[in-house]
C-alpha positions in Angstrom: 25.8 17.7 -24.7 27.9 15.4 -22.6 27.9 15.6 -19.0 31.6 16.6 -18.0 31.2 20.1 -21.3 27.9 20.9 -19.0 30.1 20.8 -16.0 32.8 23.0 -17.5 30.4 25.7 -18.6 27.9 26.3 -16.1 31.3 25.7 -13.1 32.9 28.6 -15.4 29.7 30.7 -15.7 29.2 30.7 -11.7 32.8 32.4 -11.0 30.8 35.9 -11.5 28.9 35.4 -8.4 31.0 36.2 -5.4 28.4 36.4 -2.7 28.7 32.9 -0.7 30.7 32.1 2.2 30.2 29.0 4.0 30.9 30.4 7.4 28.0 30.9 9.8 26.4 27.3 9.7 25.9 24.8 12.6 23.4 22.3 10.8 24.4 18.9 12.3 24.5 15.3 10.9 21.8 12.9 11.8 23.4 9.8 10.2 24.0 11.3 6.8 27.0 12.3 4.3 28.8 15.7 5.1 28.6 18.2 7.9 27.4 22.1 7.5 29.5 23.2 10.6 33.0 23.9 11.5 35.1 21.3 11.0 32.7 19.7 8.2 33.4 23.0 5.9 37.0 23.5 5.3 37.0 27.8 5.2 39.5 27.9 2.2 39.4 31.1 0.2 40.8 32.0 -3.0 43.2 35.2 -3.1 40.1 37.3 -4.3 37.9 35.9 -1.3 35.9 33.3 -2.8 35.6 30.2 -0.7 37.4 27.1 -2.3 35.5 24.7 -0.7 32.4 24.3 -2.1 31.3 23.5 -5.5 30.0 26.7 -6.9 27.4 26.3 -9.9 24.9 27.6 -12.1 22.1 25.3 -12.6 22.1 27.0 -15.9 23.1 29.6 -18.1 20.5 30.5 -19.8 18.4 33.5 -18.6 15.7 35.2 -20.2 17.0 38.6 -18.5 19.3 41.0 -20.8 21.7 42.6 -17.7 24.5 44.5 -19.7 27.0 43.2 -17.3 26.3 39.6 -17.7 28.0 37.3 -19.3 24.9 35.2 -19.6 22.4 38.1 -20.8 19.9 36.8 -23.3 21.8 38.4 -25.9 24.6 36.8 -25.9 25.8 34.0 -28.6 27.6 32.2 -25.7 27.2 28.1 -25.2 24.5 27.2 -22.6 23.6 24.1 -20.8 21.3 23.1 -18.0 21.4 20.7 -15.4 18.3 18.6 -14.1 18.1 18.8 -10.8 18.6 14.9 -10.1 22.3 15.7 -12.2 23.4 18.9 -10.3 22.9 16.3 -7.0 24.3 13.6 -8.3 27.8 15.6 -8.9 27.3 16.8 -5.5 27.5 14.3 -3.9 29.8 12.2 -6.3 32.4 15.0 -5.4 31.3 15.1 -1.8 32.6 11.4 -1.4 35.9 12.1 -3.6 37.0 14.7 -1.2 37.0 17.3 -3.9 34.4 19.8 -2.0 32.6 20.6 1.2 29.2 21.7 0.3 27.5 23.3 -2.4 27.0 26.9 -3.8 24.2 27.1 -6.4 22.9 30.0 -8.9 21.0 30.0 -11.9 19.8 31.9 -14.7 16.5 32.9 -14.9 14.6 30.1 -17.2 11.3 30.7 -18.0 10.4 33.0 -15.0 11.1 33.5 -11.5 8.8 30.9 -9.9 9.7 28.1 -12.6 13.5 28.8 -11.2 13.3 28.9 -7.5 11.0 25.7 -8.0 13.9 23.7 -9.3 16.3 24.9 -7.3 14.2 23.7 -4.5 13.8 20.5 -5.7 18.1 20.1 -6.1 18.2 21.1 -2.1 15.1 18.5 -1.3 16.7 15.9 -3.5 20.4 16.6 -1.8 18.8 16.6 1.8 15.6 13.9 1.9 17.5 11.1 -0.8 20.7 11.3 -0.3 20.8 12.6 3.1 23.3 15.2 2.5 23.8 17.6 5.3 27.0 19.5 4.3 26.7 22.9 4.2 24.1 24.6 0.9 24.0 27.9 0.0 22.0 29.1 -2.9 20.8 31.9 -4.8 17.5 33.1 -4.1 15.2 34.5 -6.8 13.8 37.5 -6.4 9.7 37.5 -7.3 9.7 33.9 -6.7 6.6 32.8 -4.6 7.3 33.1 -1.4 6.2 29.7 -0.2 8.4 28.4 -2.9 11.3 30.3 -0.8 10.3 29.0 2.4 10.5 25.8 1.9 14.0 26.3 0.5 14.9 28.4 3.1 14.2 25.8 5.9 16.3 23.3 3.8 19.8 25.7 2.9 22.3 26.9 5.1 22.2 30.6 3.4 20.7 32.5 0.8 21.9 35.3 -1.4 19.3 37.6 -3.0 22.1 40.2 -4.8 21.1 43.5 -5.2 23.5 43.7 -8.1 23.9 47.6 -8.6 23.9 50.5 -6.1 20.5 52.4 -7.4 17.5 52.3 -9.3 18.9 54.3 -11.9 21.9 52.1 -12.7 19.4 49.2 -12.2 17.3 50.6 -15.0 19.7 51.7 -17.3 21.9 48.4 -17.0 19.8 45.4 -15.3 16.0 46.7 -17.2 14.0 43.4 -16.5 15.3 43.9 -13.1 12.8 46.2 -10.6 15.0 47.5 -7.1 11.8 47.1 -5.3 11.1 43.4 -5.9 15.1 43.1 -4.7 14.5 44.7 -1.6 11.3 42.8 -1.0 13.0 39.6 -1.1 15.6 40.9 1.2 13.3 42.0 3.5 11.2 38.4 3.6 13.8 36.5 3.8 14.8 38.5 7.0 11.5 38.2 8.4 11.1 34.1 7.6 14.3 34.3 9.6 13.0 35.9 12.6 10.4 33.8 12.8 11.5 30.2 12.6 15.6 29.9 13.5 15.8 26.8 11.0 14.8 28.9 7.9 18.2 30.2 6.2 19.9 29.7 9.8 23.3 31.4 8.6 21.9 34.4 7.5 21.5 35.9 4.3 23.8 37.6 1.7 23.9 39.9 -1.4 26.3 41.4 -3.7 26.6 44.5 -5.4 28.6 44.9 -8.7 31.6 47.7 -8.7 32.6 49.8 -11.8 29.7 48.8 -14.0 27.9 52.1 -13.2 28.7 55.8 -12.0 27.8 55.3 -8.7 29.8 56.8 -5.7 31.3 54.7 -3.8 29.3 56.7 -0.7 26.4 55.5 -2.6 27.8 52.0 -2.1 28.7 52.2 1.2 25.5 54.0 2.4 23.4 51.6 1.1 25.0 48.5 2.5 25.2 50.1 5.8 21.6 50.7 5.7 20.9 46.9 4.4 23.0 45.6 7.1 20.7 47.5 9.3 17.1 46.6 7.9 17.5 42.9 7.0 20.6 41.9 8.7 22.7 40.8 6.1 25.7 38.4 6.7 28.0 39.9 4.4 27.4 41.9 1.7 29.7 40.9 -1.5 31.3 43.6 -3.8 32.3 42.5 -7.0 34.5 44.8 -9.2 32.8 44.8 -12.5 34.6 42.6 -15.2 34.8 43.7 -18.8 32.5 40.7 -20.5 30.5 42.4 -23.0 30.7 45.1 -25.6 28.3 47.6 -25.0 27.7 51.7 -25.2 26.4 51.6 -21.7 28.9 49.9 -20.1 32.8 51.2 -19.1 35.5 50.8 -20.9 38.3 49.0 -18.4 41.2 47.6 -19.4 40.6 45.4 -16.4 38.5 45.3 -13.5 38.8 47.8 -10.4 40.1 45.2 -7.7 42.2 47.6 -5.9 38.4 49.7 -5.6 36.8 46.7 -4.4 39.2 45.9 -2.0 38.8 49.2 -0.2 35.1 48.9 -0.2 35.9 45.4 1.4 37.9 47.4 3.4 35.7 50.1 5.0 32.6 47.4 5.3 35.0 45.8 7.7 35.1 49.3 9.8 31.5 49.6 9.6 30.9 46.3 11.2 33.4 46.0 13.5 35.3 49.1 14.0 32.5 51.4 15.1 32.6 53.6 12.2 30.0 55.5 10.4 30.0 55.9 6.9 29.6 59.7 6.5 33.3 59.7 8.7 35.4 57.7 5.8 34.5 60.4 3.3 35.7 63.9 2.5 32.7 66.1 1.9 33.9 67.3 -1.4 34.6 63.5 -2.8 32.6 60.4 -2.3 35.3 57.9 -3.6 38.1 57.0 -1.7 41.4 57.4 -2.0 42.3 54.0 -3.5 46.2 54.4 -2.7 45.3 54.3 1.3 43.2 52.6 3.3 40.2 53.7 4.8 41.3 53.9 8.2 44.3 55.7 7.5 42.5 58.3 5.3 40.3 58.7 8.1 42.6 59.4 10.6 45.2 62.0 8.3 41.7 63.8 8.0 41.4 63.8 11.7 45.6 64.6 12.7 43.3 66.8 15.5 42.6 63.3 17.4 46.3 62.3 17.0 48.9 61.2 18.2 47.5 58.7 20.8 49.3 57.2 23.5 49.1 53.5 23.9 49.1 53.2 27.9 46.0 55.7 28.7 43.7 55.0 25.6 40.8 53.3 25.6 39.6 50.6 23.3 36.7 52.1 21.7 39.7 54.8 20.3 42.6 52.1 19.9 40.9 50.2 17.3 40.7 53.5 15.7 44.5 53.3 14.9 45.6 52.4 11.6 47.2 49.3 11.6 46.0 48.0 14.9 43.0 45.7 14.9 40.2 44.2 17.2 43.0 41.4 18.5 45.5 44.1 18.7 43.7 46.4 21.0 42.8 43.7 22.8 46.7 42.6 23.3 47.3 46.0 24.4 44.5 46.3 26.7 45.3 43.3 28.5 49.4 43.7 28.6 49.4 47.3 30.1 47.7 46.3 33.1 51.0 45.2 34.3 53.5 47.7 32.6 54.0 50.6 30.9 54.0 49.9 26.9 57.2 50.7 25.0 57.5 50.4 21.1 59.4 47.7 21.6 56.7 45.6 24.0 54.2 46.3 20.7 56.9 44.5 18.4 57.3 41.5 21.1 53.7 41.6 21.0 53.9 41.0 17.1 51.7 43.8 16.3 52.5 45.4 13.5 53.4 49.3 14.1 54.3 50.2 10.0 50.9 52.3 10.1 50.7 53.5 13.6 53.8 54.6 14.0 52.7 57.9 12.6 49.4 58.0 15.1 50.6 57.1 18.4 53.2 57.4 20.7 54.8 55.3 23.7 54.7 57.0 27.6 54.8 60.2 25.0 57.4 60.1 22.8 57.5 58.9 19.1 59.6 56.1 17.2 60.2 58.0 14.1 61.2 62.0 14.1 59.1 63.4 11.8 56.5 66.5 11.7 53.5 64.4 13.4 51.4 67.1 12.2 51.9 67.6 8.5 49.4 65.7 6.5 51.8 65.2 3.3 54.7 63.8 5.1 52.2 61.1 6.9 50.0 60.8 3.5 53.1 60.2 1.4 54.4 57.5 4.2 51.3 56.0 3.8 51.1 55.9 0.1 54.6 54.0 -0.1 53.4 51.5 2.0 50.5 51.0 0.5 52.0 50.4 -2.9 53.7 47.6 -1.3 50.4 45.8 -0.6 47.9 46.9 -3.2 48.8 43.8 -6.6 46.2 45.1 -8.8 46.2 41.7 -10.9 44.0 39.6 -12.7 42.4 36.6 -10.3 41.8 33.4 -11.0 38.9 31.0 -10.5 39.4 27.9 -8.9 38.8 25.0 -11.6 37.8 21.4 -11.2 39.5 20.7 -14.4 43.0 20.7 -15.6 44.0 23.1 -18.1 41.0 25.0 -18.2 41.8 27.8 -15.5 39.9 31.2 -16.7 41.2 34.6 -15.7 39.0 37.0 -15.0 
């Protein structure tokens, strides 16, 4: 098989992966090609949040594991290739120096067995970083059961490491992902997070993982409740959701027309309000449903289940309830904070402040009054508000990956 058909396949087969982001690096050029840290990585992201910039890989497709999700499963009669690791460098680089990428994102199938893997993915990263002195930004996917001195010597090589949890539960790991065991996943987490702790240049921008959406029944409290808790215990990055995309024929799987983006997004969504809005994750849910309401956002689910707390006034509250608001954010608040120090706030200071009041306009008011006359206090007139202007936002489409080659765009 020629070179450029290898390219093509295993460039195609990587789009499933969705957990790297090249943010978080600061590795610095001694006198080599590339830079790991802002502005060496250009953070360009695709309009499903997949960063642009780096060429995302599989060192190869095939995989002697039979996940019922995977495109690449054993059992499937697809094409497969596989890149040495002296090839997968050489295009690295070769694209490096035509401008065409920033770094590298790398995942394999499983060939032969876990160890056999990690070892040659190690031996791309030593190739990139000791021969050709490449010190752009690397993120790769780590192996779960590998050795772990395999791993470490990886780790102190990459930028960032993804060991992807892939579904929400043992059971749905079992049923759909069988040569896969949740406790081998969770000890890889877990020593990559301690290798971390130990020695700053091993994986020094952190760690990610993904979880796939749809494929299984899981809640998405389930989803939520375990990412919190990995975000607590091995202090994950990011953690990735990927809405599950019909691949494969099979009893065990859904039947979608199409995959559940508008889901995944809301899951994107309230991760963001667990992180950085203070919020806990038994608050987002109703305690007779643990799925969201996919035609409002988190937030604003939250807060028509709380009207008690509403409406509140923009000059007396505090920050820690501000950024509570739907549709005003950490920069928001801060704006707000900062500007009423030396006036009283009026709707009309927000919109000179160009923050956007299309969602709180129903939860706050001005020196105590309200910009729009309606009942502040009936859930369906806010709800149904809400739902019209979420309809505006939500474009439940099909996505496209990013391609190297003309003509051969995939969508998803």
């Amino acid at each position: 098989m020629d070179f450029e058909k290898k390219l093509i396949i295993l460039a195609d087969s990587a789009k499933y992966d969705v957990s790297c982001s090249s943010s978080g690096s600061d590795r610095k050029n001694s006198n080599g090609l590339g830079m790991g840290s802002r502005p060496g990585v250009c953070h360009s992201f695709s309009a499903d949040g997949r960063c642009i910039s780096l060429l995302k890989i599989l060192m190869t497709n095939i995989c002697i594991y039979d996940c019922k999700y995977c495109i690449n499963r054993r059992t499937n009669s697809i094409e497969r290739a596989l890149f040495t690791p002296e090839e997968i460098a050489d295009i690295t680089i070769n694209f490096y120096r035509r401008n065409y990428i920033e770094g590298l994102f790398l995942s394999s199938g499983i060939i032969k067995n876990s160890d056999y893997t990690m070892l040659k993915i190690y031996e791309i990263v030593r190739l990139l970083r000791e021969k050709y002195k490449f010190y752009g930004y690397i993120h790769v996917k780590g192996i779960p059961g590998a050795n772990q001195e395999i791993i470490k010597k990886t780790g102190l090589l990459v930028d960032r490491m993804s060991v992807n949890i892939e579904l929400p539960s043992n059971n749905s790991l079992k049923l759909l992902a069988p040569d896969k065991n949740k406790d081998t996943l969770i000890q890889s987490l877990a020593y990559v997070n301690n290798e971390a702790k130990k020695d700053k240049n091993f994986v020094h921008a952190g760690q990610t993982t993904q979880m796939i959406i749809g494929a299984s029944d899981d809640s998405d409290y389930k989803v939520l409740s375990l990412s919190d808790a990995m975000y607590k215990k091995f202090e994950l990055k990011r953690v990735y959701y990927s809405a599950y995309i019909p691949v494969n024929n099979d009893n065990l799987l859904p039947r979608l027309k199409e995959p559940p983006l508008v889901r995944e997004n809301r899951l994107y969504q309230a991760d963001w309000l667990l992180r950085f809005y203070e919020f806990k994750v038994d608050e987002l849910f109703d305690k007779d449903n643990e799925n969201f309401n996919y035609l409002i956002d988190p937030k604003s689910n939250w807060a028509i289940r709380n009207l008690n707390r509403f409406p509140m006034e923009i000059n007396t509250t505090n920050y820690s309830d501000l950024i509570r608001i739907p549709g005003i954010g950490l920069t928001s608040a801060l704006k707000i904070i900062k500007a009423r120090k030396y006036k009283k706030l009026t709707f009309e200071d927000l919109k000179n402040m160009h923050i956007s009041i299309k969602k709180a306009q129903y939860f706050i008011t001005c020196n105590d009054k309200y910009i729009i006359p309606i009942n502040m206090f009936d859930k369906r007139i806010i709800a149904n508000s809400l739902v019209l202007e979420n309809k505006k936002e939500i474009k439940d489409k099909g996505y496209t990956q990013l391609s190297l080659f003309k003509g051969s765009e995939v969508n998803e």
